[in-house]
N, C-alpha and C positions, 0 to 999 in steps of 0.2 A: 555471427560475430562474438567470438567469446571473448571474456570480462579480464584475462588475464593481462595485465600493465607491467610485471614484474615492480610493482611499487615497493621502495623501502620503507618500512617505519626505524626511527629512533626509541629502543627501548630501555628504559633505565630500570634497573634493581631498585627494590621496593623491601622492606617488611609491610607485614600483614599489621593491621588496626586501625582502629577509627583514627585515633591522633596522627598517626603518620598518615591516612589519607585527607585529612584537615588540612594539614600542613602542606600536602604537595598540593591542591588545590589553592591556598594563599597565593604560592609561585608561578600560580597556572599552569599546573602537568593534572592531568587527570589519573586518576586511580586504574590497574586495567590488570584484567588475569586471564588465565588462557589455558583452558581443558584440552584431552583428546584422550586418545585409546594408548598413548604413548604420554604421558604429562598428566600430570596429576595435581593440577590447580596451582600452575606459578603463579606470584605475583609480580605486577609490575607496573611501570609509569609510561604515561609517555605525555609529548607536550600537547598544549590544550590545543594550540591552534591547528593542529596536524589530524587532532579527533574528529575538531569542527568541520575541518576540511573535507574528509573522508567519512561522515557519517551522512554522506548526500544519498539518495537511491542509487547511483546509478554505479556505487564502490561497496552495493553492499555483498553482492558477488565476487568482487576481487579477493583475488590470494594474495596477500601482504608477506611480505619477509623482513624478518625481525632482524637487527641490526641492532647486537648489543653488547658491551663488555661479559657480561654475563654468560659463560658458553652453552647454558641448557636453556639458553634464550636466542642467542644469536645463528643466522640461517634458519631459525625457526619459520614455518609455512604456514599460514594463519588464516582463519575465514573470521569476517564481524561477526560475532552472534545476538550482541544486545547492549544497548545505549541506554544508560539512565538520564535524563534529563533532568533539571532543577525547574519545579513548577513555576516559580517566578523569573530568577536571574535566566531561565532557560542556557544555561551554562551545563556543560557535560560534568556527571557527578563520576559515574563508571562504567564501563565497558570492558563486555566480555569478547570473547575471542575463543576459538576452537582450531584445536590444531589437527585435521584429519589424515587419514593413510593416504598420502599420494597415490597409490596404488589402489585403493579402495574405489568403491563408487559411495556417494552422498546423493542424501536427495536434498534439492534446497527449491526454492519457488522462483521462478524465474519472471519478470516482469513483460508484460503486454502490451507491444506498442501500432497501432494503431494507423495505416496509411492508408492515403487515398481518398477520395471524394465519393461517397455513396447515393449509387443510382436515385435511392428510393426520396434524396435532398429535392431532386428536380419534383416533384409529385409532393410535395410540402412536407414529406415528411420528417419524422425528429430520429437519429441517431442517439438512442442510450448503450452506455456501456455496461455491460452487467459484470462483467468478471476481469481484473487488470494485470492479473498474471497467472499462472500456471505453476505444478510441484512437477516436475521431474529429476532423475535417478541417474547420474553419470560422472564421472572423472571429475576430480577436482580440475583439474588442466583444463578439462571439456565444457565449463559453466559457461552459457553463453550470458552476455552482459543485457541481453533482450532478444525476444523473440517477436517479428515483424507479421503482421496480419493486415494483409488487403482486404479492406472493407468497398472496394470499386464498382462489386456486383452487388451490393447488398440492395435488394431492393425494399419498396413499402411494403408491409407486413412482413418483413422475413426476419432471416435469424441466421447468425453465424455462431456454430458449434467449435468444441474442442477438437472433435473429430475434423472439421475443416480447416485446421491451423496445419501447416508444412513445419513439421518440428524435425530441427536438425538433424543431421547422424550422428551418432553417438552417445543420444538421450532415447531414454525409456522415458514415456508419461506413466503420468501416476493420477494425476488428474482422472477423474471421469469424461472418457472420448462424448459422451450426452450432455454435459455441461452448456449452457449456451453462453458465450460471452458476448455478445453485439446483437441489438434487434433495428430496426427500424419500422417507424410507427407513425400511424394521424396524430395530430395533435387534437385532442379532443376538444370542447367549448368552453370555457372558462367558466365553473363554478362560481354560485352566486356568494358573495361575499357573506357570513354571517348577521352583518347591520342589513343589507337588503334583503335578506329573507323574511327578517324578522320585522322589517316594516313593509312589506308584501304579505305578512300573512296578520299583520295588523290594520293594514288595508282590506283584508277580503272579511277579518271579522266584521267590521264596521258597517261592510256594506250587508253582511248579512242582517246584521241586527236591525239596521234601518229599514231593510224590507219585511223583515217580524214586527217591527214597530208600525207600518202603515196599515195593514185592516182595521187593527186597534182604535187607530185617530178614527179614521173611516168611519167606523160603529158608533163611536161618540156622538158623533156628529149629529146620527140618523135624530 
């Protein structure tokens, strides 16, 4: 399933600086610029709620087309490359964008999704994820929006590899095929809580000491 929506963004013209992206920020347009091998760091805006919208995982593969009065912006082909976030308002500050050779191959990391009900559940065992997505090498056209992994046969103690993922036509991995992303496992015994160790082995002092202490009384006695 590839990622491609033919999504529009609205893009406004911008100048560069801090006070102009102050400003466009007041208004709610986010600040936003866009490299490639053909473009040479425009800048530009676009509205906030359309960033918010699109800076979800499952848009960060889509190819966007710019939709701008601007002509060295408008039909422009665009990949997200980076989201700044605001640490408190968590409001979007900037966002870059990359505009690649259609023609070209890119590599980008493709997300790991996960089906099925694993064997190794029936036999108690616990399913961790080790690795949630994968890098491969192909068409911007060709980005697939996820790549699906049957975990149905995983049994208890085993392990599913890169090398076991059915990866599309049209993708080259780049990943290491050794990689393991999926194991299932026992669930081991619950470790003793730090306060119960430590009055366990304030318990066993006690007891030692009090049996140090009796020949002593004992002799007294004689």
């Amino acid at each position: 399933m590839t990622s491609q929506e033919n999504i529009t963004l609205e893009a406004f013209p911008r100048k560069a600086g801090k006070g102009q992206s102050r400003s466009l920020r007041r208004d709610k347009n986010t600040p936003a610029v866009v490299y490639g091998p053909q473009v040479n760091g425009l800048p530009f805006s676009l509205l906030e709620k359309d960033v918010v919208k699109y800076s979800k995982q499952q848009f960060e593969n889509t190819i966007f087309t710019l939709k701008s009065p601007d002509s060295t912006l408008n039909g422009l082909k665009v990949l997200r490359k980076a989201i700044d976030i605001h640490p408190v308002s968590r409001r979007p500050v900037h966002i870059d964008f990359i505009a690649p050779d259609m023609t070209k191959e890119v590599r980008v990391n493709v997300e790991l999704r996960f089906e099925g009900k694993a064997k190794g559940l029936l036999e108690g065992g616990v399913v961790n994820i080790v690795k949630r997505d994968i890098e491969v090498e192909c068409l911007p056209t060709a980005i697939p929006e996820y790549i699906a992994v049957d975990i149905s046969n995983l049994d208890i103690d085993g392990s599913i590899h890169v090398s076991d993922i059915s990866i599309p036509a049209g993708l080259e991995l780049i990943t290491s095929a050794d990689e393991t992303v999926a194991t299932c496992a026992t669930v081991d015994e619950e470790p003793a809580t730090p306060a119960a160790a430590a009055a366990e082995g304030a318990a066993a002092a006690g007891g030692a000491e009090g049996a140090a202490a009796t020949p002593a009384a004992t002799e007294n006695k004689k």
